[in-house]
C-alpha positions as CSV (number, residue, x, y, z in Angstrom):
1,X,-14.3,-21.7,3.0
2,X,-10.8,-22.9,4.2
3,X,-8.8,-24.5,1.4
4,X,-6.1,-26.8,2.3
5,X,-2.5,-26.0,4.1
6,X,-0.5,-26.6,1.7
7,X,-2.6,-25.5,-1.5
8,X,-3.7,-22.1,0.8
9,X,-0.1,-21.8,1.6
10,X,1.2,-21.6,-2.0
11,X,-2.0,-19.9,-2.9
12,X,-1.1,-16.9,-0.1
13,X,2.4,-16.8,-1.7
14,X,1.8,-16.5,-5.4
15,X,0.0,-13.4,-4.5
16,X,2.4,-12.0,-2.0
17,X,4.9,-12.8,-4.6
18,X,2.7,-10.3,-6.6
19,X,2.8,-8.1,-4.5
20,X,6.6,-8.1,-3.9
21,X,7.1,-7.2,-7.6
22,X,4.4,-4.5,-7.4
23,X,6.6,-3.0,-3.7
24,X,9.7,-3.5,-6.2
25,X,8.8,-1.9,-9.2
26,X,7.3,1.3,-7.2
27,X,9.6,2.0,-4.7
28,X,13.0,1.3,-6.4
29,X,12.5,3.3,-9.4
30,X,12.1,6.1,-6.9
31,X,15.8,5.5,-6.2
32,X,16.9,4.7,-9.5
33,X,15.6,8.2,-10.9
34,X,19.3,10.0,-11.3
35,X,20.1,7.0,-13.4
36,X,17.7,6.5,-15.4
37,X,17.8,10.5,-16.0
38,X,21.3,10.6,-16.6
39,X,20.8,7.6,-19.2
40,X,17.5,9.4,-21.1
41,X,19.6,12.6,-20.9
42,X,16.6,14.4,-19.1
43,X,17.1,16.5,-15.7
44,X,15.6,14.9,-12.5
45,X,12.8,16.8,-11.8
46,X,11.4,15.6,-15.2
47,X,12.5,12.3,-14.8
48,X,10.4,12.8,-11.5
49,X,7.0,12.7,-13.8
50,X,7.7,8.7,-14.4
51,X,7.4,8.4,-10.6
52,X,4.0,10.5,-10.7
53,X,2.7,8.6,-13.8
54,X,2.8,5.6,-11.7
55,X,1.2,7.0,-8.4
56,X,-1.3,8.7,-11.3
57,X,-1.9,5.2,-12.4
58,X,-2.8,3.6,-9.1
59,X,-5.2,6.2,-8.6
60,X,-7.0,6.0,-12.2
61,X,-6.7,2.4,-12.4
62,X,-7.7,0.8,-8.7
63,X,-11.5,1.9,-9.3
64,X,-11.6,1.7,-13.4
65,X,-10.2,-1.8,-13.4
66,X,-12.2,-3.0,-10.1
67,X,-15.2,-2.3,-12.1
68,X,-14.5,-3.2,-15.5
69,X,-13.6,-6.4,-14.1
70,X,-16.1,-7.1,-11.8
71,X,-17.6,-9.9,-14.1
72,X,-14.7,-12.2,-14.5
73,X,-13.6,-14.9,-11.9
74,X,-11.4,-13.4,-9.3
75,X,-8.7,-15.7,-10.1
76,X,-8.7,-15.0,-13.6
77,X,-8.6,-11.6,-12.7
78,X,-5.7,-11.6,-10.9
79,X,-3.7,-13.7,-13.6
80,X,-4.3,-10.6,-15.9
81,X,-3.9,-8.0,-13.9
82,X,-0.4,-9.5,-13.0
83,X,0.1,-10.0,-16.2
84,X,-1.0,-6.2,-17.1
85,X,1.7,-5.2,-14.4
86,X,4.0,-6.8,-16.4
87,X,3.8,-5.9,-19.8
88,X,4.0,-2.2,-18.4
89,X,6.7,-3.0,-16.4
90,X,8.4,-4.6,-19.6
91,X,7.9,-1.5,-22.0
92,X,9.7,0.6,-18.9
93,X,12.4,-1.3,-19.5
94,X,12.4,-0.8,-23.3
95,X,11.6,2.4,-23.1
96,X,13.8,4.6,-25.5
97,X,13.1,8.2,-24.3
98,X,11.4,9.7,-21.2
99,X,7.8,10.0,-22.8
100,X,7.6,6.1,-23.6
101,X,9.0,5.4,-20.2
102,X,6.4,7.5,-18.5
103,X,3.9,5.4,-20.6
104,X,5.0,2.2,-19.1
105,X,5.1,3.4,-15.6
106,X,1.5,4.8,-15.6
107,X,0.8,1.5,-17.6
108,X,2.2,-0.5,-14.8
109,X,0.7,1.7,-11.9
110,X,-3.1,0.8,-13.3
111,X,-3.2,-2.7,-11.8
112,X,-1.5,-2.2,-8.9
113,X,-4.7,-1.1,-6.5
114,X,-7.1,-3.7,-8.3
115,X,-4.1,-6.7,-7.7
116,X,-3.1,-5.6,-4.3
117,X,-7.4,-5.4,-3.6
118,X,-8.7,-8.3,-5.1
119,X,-5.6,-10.4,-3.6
120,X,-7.0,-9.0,-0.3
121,X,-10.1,-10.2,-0.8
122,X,-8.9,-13.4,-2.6
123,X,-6.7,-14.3,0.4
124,X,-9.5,-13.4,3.4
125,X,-12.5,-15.7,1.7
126,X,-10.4,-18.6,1.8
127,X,-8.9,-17.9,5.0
128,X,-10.5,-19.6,8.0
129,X,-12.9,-17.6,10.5
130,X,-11.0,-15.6,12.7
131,X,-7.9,-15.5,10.7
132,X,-8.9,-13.8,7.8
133,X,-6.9,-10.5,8.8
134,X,-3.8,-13.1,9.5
135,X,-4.1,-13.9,5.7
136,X,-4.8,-10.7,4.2
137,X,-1.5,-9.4,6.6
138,X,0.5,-12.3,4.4
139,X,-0.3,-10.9,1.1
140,X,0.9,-7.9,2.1
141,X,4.2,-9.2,3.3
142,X,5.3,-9.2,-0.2
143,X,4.8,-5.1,0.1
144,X,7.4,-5.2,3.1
145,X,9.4,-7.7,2.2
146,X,10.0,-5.5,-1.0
147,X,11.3,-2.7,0.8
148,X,13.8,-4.9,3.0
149,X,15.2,-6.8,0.5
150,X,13.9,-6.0,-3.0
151,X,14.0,-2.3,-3.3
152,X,18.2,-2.5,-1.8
153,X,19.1,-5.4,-4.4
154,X,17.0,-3.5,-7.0
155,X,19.0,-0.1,-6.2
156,X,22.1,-2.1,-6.0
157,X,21.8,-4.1,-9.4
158,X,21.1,-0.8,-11.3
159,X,23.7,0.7,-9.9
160,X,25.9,-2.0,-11.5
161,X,24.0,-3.4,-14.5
162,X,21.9,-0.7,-15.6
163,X,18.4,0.7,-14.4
164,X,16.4,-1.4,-16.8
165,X,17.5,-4.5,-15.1
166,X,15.1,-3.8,-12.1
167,X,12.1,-3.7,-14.7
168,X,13.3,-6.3,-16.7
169,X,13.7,-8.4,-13.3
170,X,10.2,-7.4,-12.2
171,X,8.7,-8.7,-15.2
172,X,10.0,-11.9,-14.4
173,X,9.4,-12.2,-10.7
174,X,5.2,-10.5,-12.2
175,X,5.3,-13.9,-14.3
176,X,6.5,-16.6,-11.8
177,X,3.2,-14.8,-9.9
178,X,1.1,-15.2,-12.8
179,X,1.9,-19.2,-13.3
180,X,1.6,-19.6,-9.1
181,X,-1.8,-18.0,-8.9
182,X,-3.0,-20.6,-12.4
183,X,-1.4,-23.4,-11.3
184,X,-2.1,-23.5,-7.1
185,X,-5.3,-20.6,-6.8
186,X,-8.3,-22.5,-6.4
187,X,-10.9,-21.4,-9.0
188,X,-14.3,-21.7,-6.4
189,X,-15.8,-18.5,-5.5
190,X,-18.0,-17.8,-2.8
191,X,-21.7,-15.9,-3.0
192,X,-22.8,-14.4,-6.0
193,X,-20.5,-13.3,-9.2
194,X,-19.3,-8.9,-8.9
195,X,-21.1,-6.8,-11.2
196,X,-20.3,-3.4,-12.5
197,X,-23.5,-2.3,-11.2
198,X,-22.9,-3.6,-8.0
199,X,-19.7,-2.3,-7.6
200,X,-20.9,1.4,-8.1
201,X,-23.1,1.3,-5.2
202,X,-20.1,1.4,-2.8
203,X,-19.7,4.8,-4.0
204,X,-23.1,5.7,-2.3
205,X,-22.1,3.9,0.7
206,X,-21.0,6.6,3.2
207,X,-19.3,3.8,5.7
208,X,-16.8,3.3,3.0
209,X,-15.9,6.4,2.1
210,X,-15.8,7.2,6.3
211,X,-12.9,4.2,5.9
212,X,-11.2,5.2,2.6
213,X,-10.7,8.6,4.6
214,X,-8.8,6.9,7.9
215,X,-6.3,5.6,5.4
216,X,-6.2,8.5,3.2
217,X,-5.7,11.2,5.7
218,X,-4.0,9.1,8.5
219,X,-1.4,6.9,6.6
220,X,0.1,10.5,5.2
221,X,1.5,10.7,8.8
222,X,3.9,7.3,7.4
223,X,4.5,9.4,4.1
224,X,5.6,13.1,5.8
225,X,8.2,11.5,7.9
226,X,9.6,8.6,5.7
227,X,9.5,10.9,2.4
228,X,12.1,13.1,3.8
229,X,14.5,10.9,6.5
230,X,17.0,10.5,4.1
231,X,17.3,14.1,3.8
232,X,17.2,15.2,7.5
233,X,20.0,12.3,8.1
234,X,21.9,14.1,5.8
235,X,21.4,17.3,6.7
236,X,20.9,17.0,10.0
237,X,23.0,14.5,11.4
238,X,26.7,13.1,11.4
239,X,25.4,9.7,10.5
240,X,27.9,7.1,8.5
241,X,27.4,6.5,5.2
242,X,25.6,3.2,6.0
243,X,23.1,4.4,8.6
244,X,20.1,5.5,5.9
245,X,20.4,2.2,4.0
246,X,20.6,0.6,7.1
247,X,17.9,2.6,9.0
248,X,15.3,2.2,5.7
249,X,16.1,-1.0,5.8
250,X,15.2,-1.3,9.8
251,X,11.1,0.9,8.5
252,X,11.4,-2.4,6.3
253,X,11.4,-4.5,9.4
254,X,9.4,-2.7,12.0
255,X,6.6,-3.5,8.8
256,X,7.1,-7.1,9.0
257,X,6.6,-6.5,13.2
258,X,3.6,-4.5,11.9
259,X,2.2,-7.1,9.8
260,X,1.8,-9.7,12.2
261,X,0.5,-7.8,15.1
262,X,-2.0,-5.9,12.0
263,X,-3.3,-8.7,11.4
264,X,-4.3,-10.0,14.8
265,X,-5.7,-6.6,15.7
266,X,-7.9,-6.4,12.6
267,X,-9.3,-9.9,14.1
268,X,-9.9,-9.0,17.0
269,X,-11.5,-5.0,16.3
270,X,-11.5,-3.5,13.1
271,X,-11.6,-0.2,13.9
272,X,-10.2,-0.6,17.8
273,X,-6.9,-2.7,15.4
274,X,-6.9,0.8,13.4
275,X,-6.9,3.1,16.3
276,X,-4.3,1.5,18.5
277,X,-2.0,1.8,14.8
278,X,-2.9,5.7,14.1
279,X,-2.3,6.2,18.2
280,X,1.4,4.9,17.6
281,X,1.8,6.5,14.1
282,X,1.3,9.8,16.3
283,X,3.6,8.7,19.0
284,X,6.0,7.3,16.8
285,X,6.0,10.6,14.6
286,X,6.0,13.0,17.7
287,X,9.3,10.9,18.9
288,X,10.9,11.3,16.0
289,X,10.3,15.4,15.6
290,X,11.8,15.3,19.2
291,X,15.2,13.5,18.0
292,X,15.8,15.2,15.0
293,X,19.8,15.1,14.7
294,X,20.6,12.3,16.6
295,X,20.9,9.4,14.3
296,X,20.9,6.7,16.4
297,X,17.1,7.7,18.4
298,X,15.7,9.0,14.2
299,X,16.7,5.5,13.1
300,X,14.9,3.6,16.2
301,X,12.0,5.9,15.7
302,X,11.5,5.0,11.8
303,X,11.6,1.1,12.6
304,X,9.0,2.2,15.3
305,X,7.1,4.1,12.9
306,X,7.5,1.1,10.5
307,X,5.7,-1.4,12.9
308,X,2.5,1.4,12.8
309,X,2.5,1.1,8.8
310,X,0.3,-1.7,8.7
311,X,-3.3,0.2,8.2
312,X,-4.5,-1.4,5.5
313,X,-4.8,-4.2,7.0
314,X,-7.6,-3.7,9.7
315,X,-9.1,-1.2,6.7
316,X,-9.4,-3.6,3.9
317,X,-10.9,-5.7,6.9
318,X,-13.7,-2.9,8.0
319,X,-14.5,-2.3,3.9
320,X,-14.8,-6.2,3.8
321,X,-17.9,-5.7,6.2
322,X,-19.4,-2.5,5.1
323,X,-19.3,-2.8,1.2
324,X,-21.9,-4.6,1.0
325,X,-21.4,-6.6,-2.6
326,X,-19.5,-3.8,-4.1
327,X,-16.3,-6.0,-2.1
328,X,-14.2,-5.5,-5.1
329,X,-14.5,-1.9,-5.8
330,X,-14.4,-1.5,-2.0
331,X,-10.9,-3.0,-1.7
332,X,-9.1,-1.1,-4.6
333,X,-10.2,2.5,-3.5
334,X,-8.3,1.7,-0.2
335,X,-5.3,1.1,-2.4
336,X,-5.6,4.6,-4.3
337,X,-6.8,6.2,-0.7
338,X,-3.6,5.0,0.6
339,X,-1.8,6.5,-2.7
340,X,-3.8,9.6,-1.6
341,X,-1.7,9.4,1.4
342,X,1.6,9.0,-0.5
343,X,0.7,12.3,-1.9
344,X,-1.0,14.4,0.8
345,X,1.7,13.6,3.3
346,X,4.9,14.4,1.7
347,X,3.4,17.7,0.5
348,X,2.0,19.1,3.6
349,X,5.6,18.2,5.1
350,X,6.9,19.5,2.1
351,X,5.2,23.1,2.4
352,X,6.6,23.0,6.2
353,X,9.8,22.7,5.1
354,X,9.7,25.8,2.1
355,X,7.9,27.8,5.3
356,X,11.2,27.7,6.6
357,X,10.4,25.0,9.5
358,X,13.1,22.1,10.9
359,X,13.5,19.0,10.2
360,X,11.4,18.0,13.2
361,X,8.1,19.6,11.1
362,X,8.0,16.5,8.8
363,X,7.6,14.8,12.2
364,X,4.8,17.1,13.4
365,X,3.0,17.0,10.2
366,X,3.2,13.3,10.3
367,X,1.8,13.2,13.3
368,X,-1.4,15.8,12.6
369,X,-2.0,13.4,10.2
370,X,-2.4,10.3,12.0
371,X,-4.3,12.5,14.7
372,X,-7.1,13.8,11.7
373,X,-7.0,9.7,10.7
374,X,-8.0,9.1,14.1
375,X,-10.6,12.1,14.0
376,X,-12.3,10.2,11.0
377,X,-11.8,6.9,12.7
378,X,-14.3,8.3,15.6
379,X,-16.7,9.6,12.9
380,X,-16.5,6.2,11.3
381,X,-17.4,5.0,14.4
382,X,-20.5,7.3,15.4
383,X,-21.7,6.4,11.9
384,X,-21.6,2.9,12.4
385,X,-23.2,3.5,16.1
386,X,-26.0,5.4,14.6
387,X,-26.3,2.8,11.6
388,X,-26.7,0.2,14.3
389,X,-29.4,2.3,16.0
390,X,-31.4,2.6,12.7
391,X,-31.4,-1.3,11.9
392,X,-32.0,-2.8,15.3
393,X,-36.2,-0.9,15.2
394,X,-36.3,-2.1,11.3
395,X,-35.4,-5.8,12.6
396,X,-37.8,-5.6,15.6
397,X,-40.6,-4.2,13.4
398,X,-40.2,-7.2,11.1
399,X,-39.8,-10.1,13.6
């Protein structure tokens, strides 16, 4: 069902404008951690376990929340799981010692792979046919639009005002989303109302677990390389001062560049979109290990690895036609796979590293990576071949 231009337009930006405070809130208070250390009087490494709590969060919190709220509307579930993201948000900011901030940061991480999901989904149904990857790929231009403009601003604000003020300001931009989604959302939804029950059976349903895998083991190739380039700039180059910023900033555009060609991959294959992103996440990453120390080729080959970074997209696409009625579970595991990523990458690069391997191994790592996603892309594939195989003699048999 296609809802109107202009109600589908402000519809596709009270959720992206969720998910810009979500890209805000997680990345930025990676950068504000020696601030907000300094401030609690706590050494970085365990400030470092606020940053975990949230990642910890997403992970817990995409399934839990996907199923507990399985029965309610789909737009009434979004208003409270913005809302949710909030209030966590909003006791980070209060947060009086390192334990109560930790608390708000895993409270805030909960909702983020149910939102992000569920927006997904929300965006995609009422999407016209054959453009519901260009509307999913607009939702999540609030993701890269935070790291161009939000996540800089946030670091920058802190830096002056405080590192509350980034919390405080996500909050606010959480509750401009919440009054967008209630006043413009349309409230119809399409086939039968979620239930917990079914919204389990996706975890029996090997052709989504085949595509959680893509994105968990493949996106870490994004993770090994981008975790560490401020680092190997430092270290390894004679870059200015305002080359990182301005090279982070450039990953932050090559995803926008991502989005919109995502987007029209996913419509036209699913899994074809995905390969031709993992093949130039390998590329990319294999480019970048070969220029390690010249700043000028690193920084071109992050915005290039930027415009690759766009995998969830033909994903939540693929779970979208594989799970079946368990859509809603479906679509917040690929958020925590892709948190599984976040993880997996950055410590396989990181044990590189301690092994006493370059710079360049980040790059090589990152780039294994997006070679075993592409391994489980072609078993997702076969799968899907051989489910194909099994269905065709069952329809025969019963026409």
């Amino acid at each position: 069902m296609a809802i109107q231009d202009r109600q589908g337009l402000l519809t596709i930006l009270s959720l992206a404008l969720g998910a810009f405070a979500i890209g805000v809130s997680e990345f930025a208070a990676m950068g504000l951690l020696p601030y907000y250390a300094a401030d609690l009087a706590v050494s970085e490494p365990d400030a470092g376990h606020a940053v975990s709590a949230y990642a910890l969060g997403v992970v817990v919190g995409a399934p839990v929340l996907a199923v507990l709220g399985s029965m309610i509307p789909r737009k009434l579930l979004l208003i409270l799981l913005i809302c949710f993201f909030g209030f966590g948000n909003l006791l980070s900011a209060m947060a009086p010692d390192l334990p109560l901030l930790i608390a708000g940061r895993f409270l805030a991480g909960l909702p983020h792979g149910a939102f992000l999901g569920i927006s997904m989904l929300f965006a995609a149904e009422f999407s016209p046919e054959g453009r519901k990857a260009r509307g999913v790929a607009q939702v999540l231009m609030g993701l890269t639009l935070a790291n161009v403009i939000g996540v800089p601003l946030a670091g920058a604000a802190g830096q002056v005002f405080g590192w509350r003020l980034c919390f405080v300001v996500t909050t606010g931009i959480a509750a401009a989303s919440a009054l967008m989604i209630a006043r413009f959302a349309p409230s119809v939804q399409s086939g039968p109302m979620p239930s917990p029950l079914r919204e389990l059976s996706a975890l029996a349903n090997r052709a989504v677990w085949g595509t959680l895998l893509i994105g968990a083991i493949g996106f870490g190739g994004v993770f090994a390389v981008y975790s560490y380039f401020s680092a190997a700039m430092l270290d390894a180059t004679t870059a200015p001062g305002w080359a990182i910023p301005l090279a982070l900033s450039g990953f932050g555009l090559g995803g926008i560049l991502g989005n919109l060609i995502a987007g029209r991959l996913a419509d036209w294959s699913r899994l074809g979109g995905a390969l031709v992103l993992l093949s130039g996440m390998t590329l990319m990453s294999l480019l970048y290990a070969a220029v390690i120390g010249d700043w000028v080729m690193m920084s071109l080959a992050i915005f290039l690895l930027g415009s690759t970074a766009s995998l969830a997209i033909p994903l939540q696409m693929r779970l979208m036609d594989v799970a079946g009625e368990a859509q809603t579970l479906a679509a917040a595991l690929n958020h925590a796979a892709f948190n599984a990523a976040n993880a997996l990458g950055p410590f396989l690069a990181g044990r590189a590293l301690a092994a006493g391997h370059g710079w360049d191994a980040t790059g090589q790592v990152g780039a294994a990576l997006a070679a075993g996603g592409i391994v489980m892309l072609g078993l997702a594939w076969m799968e899907s071949r051989s489910r194909a195989r099994r269905v065709m003699p069952a329809v025969a048999a019963g026409a």
